[in-house]
LUMLUMTI-291194 format. One record per atom (N, C-alpha, C, O): residue number from 1; atom name; y, x, z; residue in three letters. Coordinates in nm, 3 decimals. Atoms other than C-alpha are relative to their C-alpha. Layout:
> NUM/CA/Y/X/Z/ALA
...
***
This chain:
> 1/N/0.068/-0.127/-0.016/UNK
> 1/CA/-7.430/1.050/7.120/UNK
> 1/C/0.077/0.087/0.097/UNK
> 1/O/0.197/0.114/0.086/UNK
> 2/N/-0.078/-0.087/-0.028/UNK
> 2/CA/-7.379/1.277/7.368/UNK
> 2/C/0.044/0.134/-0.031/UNK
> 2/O/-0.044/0.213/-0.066/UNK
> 3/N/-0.014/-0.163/0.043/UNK
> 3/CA/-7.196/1.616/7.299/UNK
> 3/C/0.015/0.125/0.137/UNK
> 3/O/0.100/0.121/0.226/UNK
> 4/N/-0.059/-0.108/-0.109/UNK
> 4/CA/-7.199/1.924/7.532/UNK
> 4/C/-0.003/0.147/-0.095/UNK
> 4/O/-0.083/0.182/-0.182/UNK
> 5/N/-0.041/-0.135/0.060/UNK
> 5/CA/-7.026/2.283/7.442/UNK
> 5/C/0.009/0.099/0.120/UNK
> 5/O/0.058/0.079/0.231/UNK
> 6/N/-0.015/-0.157/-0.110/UNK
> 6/CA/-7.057/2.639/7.627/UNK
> 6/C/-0.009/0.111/-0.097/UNK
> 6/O/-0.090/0.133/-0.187/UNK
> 7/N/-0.030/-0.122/0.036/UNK
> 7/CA/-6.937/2.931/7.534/UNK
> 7/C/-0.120/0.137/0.111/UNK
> 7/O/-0.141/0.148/0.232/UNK
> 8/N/0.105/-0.081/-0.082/UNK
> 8/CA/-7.199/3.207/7.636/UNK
> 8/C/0.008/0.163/-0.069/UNK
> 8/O/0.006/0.190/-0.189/UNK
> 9/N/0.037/-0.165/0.038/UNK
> 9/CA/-7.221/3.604/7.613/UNK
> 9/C/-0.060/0.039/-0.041/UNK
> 9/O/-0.124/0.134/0.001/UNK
> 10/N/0.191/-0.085/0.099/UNK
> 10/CA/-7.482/3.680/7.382/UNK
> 10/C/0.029/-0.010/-0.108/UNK
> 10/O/0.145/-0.051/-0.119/UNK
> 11/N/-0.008/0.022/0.142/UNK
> 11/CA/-7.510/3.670/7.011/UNK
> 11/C/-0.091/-0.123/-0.020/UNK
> 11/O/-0.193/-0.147/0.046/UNK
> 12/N/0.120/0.076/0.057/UNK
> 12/CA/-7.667/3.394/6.829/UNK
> 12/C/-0.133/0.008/0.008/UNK
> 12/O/-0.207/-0.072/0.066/UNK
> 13/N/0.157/-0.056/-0.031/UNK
> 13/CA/-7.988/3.557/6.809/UNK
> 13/C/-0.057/-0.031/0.146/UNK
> 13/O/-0.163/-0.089/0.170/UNK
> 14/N/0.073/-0.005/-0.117/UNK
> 14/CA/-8.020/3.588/7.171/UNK
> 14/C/-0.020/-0.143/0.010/UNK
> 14/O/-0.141/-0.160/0.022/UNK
> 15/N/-0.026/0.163/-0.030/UNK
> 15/CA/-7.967/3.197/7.211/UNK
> 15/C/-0.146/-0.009/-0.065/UNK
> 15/O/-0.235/-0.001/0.020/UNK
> 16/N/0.067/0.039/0.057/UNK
> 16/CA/-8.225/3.134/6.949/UNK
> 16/C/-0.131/0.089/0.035/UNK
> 16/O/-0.240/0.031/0.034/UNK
> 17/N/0.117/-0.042/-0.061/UNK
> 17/CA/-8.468/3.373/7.069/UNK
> 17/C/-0.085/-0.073/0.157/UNK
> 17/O/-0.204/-0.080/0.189/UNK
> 18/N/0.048/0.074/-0.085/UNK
> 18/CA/-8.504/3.194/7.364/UNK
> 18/C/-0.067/-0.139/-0.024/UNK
> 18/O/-0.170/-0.192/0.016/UNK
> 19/N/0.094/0.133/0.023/UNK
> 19/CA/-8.517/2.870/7.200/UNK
> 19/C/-0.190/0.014/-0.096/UNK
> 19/O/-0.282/-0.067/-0.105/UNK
> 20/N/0.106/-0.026/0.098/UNK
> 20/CA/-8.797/3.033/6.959/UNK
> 20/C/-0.159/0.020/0.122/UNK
> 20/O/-0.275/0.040/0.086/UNK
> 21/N/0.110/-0.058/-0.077/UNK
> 21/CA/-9.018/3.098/7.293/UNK
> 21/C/-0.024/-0.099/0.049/UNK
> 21/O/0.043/-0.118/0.151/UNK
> 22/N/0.010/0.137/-0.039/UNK
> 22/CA/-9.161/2.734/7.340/UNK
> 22/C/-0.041/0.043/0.162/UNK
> 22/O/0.032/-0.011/0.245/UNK
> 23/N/-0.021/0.051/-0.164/UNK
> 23/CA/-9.285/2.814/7.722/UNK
> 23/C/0.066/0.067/0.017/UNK
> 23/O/0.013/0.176/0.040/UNK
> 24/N/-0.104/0.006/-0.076/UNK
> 24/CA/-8.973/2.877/7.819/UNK
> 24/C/0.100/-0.132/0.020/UNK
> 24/O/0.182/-0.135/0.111/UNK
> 25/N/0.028/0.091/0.015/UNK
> 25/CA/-8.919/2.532/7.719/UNK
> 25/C/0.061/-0.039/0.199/UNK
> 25/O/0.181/-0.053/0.223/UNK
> 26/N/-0.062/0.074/-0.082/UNK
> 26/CA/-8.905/2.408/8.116/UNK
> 26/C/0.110/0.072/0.104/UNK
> 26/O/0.181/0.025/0.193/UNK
> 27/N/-0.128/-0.072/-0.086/UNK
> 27/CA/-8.684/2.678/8.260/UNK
> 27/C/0.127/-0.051/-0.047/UNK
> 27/O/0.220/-0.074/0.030/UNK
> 28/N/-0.176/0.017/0.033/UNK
> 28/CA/-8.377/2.593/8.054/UNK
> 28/C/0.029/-0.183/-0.052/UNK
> 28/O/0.140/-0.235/-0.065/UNK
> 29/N/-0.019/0.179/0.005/UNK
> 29/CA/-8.481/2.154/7.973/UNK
> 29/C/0.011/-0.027/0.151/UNK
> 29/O/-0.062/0.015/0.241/UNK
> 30/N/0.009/0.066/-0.157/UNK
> 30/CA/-8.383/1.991/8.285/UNK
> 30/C/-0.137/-0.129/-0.035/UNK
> 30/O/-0.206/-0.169/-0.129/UNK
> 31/N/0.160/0.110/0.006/UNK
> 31/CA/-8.660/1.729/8.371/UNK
> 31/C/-0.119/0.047/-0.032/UNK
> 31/O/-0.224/0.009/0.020/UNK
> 32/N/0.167/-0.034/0.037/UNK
> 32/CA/-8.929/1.936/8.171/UNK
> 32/C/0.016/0.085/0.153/UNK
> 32/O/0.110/0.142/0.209/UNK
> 33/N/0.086/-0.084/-0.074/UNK
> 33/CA/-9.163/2.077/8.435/UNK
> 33/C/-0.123/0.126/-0.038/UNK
> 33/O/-0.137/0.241/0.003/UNK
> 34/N/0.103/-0.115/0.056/UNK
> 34/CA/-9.442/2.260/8.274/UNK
> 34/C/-0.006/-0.021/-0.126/UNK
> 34/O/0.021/-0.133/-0.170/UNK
> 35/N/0.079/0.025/0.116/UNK
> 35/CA/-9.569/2.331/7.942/UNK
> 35/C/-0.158/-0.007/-0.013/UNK
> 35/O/-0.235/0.060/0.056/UNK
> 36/N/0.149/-0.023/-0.021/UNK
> 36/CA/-9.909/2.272/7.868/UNK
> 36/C/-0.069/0.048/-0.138/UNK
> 36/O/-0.188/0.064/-0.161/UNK
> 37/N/0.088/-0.091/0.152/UNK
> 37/CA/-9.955/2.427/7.493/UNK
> 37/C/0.123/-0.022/-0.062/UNK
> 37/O/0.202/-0.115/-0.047/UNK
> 38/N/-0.134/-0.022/0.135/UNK
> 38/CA/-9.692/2.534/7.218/UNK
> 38/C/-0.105/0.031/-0.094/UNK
> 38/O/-0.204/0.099/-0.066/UNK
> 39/N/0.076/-0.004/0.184/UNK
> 39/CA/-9.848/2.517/6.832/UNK
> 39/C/0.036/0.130/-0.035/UNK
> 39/O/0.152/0.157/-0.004/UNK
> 40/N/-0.008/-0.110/0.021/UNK
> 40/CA/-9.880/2.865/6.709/UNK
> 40/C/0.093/0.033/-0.058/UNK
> 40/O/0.161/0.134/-0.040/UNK
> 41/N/-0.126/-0.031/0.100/UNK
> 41/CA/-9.646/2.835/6.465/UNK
> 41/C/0.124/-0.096/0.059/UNK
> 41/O/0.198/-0.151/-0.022/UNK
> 42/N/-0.139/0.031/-0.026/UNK
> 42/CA/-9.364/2.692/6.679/UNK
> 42/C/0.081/0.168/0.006/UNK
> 42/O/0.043/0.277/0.049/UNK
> 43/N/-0.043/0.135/0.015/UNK
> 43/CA/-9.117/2.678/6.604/UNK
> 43/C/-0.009/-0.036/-0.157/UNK
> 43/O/0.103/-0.078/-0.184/UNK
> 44/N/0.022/0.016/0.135/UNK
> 44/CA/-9.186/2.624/6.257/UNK
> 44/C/0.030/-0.174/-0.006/UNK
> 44/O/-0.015/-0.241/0.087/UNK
> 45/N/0.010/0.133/0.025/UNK
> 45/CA/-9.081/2.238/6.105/UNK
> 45/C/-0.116/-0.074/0.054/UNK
> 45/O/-0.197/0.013/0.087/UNK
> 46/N/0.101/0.067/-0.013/UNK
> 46/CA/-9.333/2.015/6.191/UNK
> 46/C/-0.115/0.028/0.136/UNK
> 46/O/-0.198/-0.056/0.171/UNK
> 47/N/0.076/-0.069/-0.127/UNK
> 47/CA/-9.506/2.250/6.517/UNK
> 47/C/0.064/-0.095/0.115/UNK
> 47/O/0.186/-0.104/0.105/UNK
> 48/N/-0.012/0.031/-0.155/UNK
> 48/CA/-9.472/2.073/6.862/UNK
> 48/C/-0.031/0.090/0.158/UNK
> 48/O/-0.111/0.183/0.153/UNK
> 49/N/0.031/-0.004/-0.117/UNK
> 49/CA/-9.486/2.141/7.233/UNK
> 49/C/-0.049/-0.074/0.089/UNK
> 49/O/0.004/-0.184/0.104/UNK
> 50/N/0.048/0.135/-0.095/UNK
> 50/CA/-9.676/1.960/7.486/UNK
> 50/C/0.030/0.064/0.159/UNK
> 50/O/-0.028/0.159/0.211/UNK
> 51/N/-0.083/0.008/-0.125/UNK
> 51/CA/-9.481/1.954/7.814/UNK
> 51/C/-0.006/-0.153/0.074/UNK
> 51/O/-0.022/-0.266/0.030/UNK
> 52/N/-0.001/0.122/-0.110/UNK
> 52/CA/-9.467/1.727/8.114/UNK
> 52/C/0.139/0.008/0.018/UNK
> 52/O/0.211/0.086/-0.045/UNK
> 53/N/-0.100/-0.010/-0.044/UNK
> 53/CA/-9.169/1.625/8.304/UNK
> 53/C/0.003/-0.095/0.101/UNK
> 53/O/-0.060/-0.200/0.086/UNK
> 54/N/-0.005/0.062/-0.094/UNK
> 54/CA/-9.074/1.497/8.633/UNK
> 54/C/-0.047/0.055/0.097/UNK
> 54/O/-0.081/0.167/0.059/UNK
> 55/N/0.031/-0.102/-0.112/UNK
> 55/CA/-9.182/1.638/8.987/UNK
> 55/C/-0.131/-0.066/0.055/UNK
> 55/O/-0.147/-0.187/0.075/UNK
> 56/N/0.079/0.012/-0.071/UNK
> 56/CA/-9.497/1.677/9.137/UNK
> 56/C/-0.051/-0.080/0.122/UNK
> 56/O/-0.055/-0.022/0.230/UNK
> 57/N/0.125/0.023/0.084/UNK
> 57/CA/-9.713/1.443/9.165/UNK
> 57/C/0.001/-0.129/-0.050/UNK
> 57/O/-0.083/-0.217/-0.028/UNK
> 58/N/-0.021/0.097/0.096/UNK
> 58/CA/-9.552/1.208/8.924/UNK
> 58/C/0.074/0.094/-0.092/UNK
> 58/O/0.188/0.138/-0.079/UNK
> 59/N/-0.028/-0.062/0.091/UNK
> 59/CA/-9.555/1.391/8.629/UNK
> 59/C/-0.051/-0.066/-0.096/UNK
> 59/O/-0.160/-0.119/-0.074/UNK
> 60/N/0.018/0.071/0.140/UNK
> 60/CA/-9.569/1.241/8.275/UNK
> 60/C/-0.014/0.123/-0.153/UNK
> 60/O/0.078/0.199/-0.183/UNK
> 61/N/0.038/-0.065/0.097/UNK
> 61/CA/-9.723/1.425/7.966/UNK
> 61/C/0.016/-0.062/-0.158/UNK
> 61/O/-0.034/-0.162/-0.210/UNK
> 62/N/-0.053/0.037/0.122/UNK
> 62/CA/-9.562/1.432/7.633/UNK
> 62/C/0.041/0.107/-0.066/UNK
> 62/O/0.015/0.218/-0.019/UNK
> 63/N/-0.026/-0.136/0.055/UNK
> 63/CA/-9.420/1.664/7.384/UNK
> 63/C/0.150/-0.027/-0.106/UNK
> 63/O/0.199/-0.134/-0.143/UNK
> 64/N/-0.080/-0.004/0.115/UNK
> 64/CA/-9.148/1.778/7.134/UNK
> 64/C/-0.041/0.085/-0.142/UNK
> 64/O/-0.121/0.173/-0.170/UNK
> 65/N/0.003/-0.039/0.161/UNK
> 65/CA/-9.101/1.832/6.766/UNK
> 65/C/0.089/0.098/-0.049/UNK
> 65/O/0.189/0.127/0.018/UNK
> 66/N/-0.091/-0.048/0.051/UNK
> 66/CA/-8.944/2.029/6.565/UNK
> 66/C/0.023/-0.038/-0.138/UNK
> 66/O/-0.059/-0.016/-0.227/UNK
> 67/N/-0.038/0.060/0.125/UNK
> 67/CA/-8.758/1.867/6.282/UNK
> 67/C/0.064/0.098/-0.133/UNK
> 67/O/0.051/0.094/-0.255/UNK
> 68/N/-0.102/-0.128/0.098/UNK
> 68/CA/-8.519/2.181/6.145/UNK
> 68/C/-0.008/0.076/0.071/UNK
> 68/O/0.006/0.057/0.192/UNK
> 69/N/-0.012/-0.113/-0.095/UNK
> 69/CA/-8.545/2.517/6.240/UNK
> 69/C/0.079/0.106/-0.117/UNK
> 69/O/0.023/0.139/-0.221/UNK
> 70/N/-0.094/-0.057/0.092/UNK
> 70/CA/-8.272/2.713/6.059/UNK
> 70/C/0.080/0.104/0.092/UNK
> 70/O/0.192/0.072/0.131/UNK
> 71/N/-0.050/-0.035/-0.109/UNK
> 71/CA/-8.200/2.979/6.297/UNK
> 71/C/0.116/0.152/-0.081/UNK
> 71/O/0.094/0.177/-0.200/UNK
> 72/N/0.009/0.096/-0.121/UNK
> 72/CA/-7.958/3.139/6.427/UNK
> 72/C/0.115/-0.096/-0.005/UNK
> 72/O/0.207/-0.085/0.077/UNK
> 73/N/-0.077/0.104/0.020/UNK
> 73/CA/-7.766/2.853/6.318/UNK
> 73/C/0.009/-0.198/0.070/UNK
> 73/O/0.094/-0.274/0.118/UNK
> 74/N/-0.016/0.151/-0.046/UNK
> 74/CA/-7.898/2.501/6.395/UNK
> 74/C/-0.163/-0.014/0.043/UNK
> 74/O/-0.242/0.068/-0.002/UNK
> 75/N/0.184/0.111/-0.075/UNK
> 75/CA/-8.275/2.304/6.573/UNK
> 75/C/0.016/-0.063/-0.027/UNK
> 75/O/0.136/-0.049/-0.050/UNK
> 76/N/0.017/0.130/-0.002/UNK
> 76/CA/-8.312/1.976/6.506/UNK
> 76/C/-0.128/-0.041/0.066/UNK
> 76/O/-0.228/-0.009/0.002/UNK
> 77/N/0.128/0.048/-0.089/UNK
> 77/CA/-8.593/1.806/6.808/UNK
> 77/C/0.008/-0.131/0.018/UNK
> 77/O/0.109/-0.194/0.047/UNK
> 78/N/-0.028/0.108/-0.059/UNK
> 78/CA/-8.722/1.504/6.860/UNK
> 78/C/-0.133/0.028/0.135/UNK
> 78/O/-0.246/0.078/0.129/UNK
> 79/N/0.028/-0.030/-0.130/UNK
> 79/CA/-8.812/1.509/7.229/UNK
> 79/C/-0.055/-0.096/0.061/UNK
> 79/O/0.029/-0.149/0.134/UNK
> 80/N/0.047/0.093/-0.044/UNK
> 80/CA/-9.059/1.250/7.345/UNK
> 80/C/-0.005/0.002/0.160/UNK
> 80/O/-0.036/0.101/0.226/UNK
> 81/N/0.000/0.036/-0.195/UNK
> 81/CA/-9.039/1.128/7.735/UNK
> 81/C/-0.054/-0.132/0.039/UNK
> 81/O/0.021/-0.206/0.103/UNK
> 82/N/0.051/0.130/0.028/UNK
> 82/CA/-9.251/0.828/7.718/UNK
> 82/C/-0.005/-0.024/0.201/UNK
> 82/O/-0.004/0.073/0.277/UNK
> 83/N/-0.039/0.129/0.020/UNK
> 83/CA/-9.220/0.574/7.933/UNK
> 83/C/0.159/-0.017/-0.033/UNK
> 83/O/0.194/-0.132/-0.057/UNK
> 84/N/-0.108/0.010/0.019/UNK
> 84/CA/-8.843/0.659/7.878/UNK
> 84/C/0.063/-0.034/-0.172/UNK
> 84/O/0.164/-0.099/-0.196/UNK
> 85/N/0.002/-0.011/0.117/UNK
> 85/CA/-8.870/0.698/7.490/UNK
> 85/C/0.062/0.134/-0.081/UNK
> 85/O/0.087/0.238/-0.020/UNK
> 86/N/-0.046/-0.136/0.087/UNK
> 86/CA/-8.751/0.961/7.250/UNK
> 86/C/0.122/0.003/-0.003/UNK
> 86/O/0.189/-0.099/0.010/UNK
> 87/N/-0.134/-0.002/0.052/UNK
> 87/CA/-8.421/1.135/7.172/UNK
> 87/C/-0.010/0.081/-0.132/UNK
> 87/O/-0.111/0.104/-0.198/UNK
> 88/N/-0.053/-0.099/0.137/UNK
> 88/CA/-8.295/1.340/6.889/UNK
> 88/C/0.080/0.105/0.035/UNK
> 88/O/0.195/0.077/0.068/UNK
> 89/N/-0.067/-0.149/-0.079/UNK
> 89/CA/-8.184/1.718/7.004/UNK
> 89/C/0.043/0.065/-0.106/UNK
> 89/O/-0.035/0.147/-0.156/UNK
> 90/N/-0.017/-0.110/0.073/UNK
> 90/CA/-7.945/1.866/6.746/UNK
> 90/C/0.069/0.150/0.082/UNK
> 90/O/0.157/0.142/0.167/UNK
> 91/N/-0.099/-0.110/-0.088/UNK
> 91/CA/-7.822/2.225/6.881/UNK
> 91/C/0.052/0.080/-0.095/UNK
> 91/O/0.003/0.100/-0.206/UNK
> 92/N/-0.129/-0.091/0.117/UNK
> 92/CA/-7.552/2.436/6.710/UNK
> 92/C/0.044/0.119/0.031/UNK
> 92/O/0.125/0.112/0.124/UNK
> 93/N/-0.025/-0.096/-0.076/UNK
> 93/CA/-7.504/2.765/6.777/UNK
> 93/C/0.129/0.112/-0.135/UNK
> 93/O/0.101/0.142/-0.251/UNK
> 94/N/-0.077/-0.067/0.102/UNK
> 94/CA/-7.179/2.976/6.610/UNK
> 94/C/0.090/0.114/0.075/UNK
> 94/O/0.151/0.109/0.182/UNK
> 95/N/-0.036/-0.138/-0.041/UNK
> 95/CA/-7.063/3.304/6.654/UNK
> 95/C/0.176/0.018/0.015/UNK
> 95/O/0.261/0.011/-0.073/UNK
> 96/N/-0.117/-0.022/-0.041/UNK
> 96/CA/-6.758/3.367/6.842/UNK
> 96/C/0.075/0.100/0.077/UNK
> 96/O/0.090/0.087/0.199/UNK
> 97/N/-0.046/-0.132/-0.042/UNK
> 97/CA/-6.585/3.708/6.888/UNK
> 97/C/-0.140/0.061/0.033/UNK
> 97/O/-0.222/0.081/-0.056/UNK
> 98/N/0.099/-0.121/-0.010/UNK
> 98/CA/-6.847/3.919/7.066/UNK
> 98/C/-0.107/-0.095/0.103/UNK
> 98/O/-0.177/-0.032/0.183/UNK
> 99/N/0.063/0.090/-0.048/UNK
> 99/CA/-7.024/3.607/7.214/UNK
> 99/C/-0.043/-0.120/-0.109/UNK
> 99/O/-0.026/-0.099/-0.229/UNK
> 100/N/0.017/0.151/0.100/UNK
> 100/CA/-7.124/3.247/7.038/UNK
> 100/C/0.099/-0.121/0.120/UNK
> 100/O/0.171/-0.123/0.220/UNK
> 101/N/-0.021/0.136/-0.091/UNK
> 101/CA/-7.088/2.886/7.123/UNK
> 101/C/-0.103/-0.098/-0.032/UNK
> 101/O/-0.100/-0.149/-0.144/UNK
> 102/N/0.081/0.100/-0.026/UNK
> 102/CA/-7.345/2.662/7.184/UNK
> 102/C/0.034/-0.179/0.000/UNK
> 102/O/0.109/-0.212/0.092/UNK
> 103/N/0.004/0.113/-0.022/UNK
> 103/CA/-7.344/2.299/7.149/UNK
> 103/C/-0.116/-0.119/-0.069/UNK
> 103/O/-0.169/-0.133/-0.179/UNK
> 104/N/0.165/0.084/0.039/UNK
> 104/CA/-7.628/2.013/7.192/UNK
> 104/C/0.076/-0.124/-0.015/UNK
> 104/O/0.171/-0.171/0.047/UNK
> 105/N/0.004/0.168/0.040/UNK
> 105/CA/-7.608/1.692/7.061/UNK
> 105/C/-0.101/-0.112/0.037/UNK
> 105/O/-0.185/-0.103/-0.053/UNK
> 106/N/0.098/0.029/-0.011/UNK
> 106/CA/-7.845/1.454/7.189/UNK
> 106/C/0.023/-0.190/0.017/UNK
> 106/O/0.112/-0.236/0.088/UNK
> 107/N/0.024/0.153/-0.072/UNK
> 107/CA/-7.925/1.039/7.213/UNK
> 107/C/-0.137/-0.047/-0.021/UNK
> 107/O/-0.217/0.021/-0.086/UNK
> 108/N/0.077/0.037/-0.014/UNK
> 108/CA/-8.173/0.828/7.265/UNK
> 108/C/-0.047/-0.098/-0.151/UNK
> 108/O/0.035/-0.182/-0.188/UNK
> 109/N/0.010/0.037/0.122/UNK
> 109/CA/-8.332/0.706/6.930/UNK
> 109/C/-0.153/-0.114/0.054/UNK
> 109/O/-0.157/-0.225/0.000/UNK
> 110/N/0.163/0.107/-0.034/UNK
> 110/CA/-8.700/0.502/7.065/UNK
> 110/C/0.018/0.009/0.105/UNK
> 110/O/0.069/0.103/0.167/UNK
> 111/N/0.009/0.044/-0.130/UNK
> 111/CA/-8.754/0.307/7.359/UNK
> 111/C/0.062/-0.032/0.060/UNK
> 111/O/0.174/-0.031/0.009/UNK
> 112/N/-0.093/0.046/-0.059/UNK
> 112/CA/-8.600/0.176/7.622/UNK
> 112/C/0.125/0.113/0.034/UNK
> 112/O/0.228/0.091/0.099/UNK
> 113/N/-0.103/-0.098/-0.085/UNK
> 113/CA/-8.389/0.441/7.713/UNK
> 113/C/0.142/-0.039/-0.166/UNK
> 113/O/0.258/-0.001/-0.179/UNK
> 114/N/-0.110/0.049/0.129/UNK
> 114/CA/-8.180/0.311/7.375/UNK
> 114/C/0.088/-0.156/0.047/UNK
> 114/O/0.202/-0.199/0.030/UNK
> 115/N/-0.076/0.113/-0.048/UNK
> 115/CA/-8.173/-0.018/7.552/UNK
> 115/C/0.160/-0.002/0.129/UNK
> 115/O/0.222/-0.102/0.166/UNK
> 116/N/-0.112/-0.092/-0.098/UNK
> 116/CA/-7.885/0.163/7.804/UNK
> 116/C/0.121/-0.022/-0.097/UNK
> 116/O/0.110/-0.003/-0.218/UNK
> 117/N/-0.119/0.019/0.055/UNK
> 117/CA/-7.544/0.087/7.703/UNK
> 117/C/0.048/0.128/-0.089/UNK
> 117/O/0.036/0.223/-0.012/UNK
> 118/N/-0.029/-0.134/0.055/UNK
> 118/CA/-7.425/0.391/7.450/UNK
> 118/C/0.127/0.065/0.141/UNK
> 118/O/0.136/0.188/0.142/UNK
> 119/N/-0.132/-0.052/-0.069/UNK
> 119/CA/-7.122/0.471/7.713/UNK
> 119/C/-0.097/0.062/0.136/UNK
> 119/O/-0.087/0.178/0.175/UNK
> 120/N/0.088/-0.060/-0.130/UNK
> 120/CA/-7.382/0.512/8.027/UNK
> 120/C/-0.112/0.096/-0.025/UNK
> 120/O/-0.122/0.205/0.033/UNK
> 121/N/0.088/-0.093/0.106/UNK
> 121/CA/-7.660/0.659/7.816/UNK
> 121/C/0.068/0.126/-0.002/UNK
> 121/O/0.004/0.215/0.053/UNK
> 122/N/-0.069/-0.094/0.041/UNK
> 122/CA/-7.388/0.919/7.716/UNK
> 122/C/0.000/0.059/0.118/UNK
> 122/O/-0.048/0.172/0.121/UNK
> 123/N/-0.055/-0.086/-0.144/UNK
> 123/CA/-7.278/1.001/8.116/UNK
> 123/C/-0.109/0.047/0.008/UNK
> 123/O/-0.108/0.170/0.020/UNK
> 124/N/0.152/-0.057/-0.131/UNK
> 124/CA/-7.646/1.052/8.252/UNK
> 124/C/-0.067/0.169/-0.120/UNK
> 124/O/-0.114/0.278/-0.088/UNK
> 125/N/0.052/-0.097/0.057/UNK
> 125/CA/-7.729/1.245/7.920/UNK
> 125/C/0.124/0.158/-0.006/UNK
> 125/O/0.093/0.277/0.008/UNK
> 126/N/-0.105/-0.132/-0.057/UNK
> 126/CA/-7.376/1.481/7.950/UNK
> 126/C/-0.054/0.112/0.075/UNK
> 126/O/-0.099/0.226/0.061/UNK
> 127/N/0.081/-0.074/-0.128/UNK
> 127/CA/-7.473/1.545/8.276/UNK
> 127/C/-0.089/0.084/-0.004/UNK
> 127/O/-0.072/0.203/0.020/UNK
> 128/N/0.131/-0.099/0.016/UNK
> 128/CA/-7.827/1.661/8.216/UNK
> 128/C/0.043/0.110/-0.114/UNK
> 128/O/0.080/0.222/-0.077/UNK
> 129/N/-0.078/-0.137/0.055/UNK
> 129/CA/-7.711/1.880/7.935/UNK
> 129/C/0.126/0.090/0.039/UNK
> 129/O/0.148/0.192/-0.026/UNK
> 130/N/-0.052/-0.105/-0.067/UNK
> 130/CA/-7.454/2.038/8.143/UNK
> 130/C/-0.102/0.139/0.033/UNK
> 130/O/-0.097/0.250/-0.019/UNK
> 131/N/0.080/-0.024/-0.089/UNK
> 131/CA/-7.710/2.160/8.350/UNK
> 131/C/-0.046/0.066/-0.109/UNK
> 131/O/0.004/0.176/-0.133/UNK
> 132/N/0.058/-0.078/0.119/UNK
> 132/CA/-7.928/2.249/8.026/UNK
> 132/C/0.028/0.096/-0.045/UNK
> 132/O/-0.046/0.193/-0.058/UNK
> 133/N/-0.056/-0.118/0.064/UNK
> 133/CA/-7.684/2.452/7.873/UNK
> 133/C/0.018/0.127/0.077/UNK
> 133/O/-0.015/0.236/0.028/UNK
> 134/N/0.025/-0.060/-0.046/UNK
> 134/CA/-7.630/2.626/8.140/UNK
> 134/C/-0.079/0.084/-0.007/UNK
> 134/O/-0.071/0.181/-0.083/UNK
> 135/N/0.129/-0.043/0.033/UNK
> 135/CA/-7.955/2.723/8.203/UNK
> 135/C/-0.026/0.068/-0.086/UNK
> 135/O/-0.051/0.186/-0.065/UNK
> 136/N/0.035/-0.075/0.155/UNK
> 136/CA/-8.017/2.815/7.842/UNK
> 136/C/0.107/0.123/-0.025/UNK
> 136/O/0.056/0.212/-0.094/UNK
> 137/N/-0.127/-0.082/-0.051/UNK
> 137/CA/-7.656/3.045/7.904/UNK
> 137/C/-0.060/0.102/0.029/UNK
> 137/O/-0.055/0.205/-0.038/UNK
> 138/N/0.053/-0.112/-0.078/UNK
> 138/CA/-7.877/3.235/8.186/UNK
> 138/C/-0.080/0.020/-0.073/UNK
> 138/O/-0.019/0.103/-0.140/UNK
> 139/N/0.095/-0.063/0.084/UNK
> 139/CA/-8.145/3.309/7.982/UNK
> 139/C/0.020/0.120/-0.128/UNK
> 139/O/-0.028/0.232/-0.148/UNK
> 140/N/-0.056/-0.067/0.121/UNK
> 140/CA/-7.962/3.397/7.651/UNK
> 140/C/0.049/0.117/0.028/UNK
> 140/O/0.010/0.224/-0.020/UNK
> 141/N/-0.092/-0.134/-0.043/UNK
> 141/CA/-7.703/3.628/7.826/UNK
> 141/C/-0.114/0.097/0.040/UNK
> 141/O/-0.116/0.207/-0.014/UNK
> 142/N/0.040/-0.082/-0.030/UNK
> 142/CA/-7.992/3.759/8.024/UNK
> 142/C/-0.081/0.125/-0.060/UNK
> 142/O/-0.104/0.240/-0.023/UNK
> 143/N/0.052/-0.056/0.140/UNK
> 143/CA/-8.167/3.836/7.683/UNK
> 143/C/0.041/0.135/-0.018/UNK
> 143/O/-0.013/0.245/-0.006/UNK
> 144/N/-0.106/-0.100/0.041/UNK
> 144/CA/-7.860/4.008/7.579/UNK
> 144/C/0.007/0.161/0.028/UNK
> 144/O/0.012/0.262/-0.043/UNK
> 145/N/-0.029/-0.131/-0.052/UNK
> 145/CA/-7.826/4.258/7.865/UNK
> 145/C/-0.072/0.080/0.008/UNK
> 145/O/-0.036/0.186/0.059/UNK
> 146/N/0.106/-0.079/0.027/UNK
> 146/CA/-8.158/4.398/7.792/UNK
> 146/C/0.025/0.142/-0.035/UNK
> 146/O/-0.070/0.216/-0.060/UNK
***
């Protein structure tokens, strides 16, 4: 599994407010591109998103779950990317001084993308959650400075 950690300027809340706003969804997932419907009651257990991903005009339509929503503490997602297959998205968010810390957990649980060695699997998914967290960073903080 891979792990990525960032320390970010906001409170918990802000973090989780963002994640609570499914289309915002492809600003802060790398790969997602659009959303095309969030369930009224996301994020509620069991509510999904239906999002594409990939660039114009090979885009693939699929969606995520929400397994645990326990905010602003922990998500649990499973994140479908078919033809690639599903992962499992835990994120952790804990309050630190006058900021938090963020960290996603994520691997590949269905499909081929499981067939990937766990050690290479891990680099490509790092990577992309660098990038993610980030992202999700600018948003949260920008929350914040409201």
């Amino acid at each position: 599994m891979a792990t990525n950690t960032r320390v970010l300027r906001c409170s918990p809340e802000d973090v989780f407010g963002v994640l609570a706003d499914g289309w915002l969804y492809p600003s802060w997932v790398v790969g997602a591109s659009r959303i095309r419907d969030v369930d009224e009651s996301w994020p509620a257990p069991q509510s999904s998103i239906q999002h594409s991903f990939g660039v114009w005009p090979v885009l693939l339509d699929d969606s995520t779950y929400v397994l645990e929503w326990d905010p602003p503490r922990r998500a649990k997602l499973r994140a479908r990317g078919w033809p690639i297959g599903e992962a499992f998205v835990l994120i952790e968010v804990k309050r630190r001084g006058d900021g938090c810390v963020v960290r996603i957990v994520e691997d590949a649980v269905v499909g081929p993308g499981k067939l990937i060695p766990p050690f290479l699997r891990d680099i490509g998914i790092h990577y992309r959650n660098t990038e993610t967290l980030r992202r999700l960073g600018y948003l949260a903080e920008g929350r914040a400075g409201r």
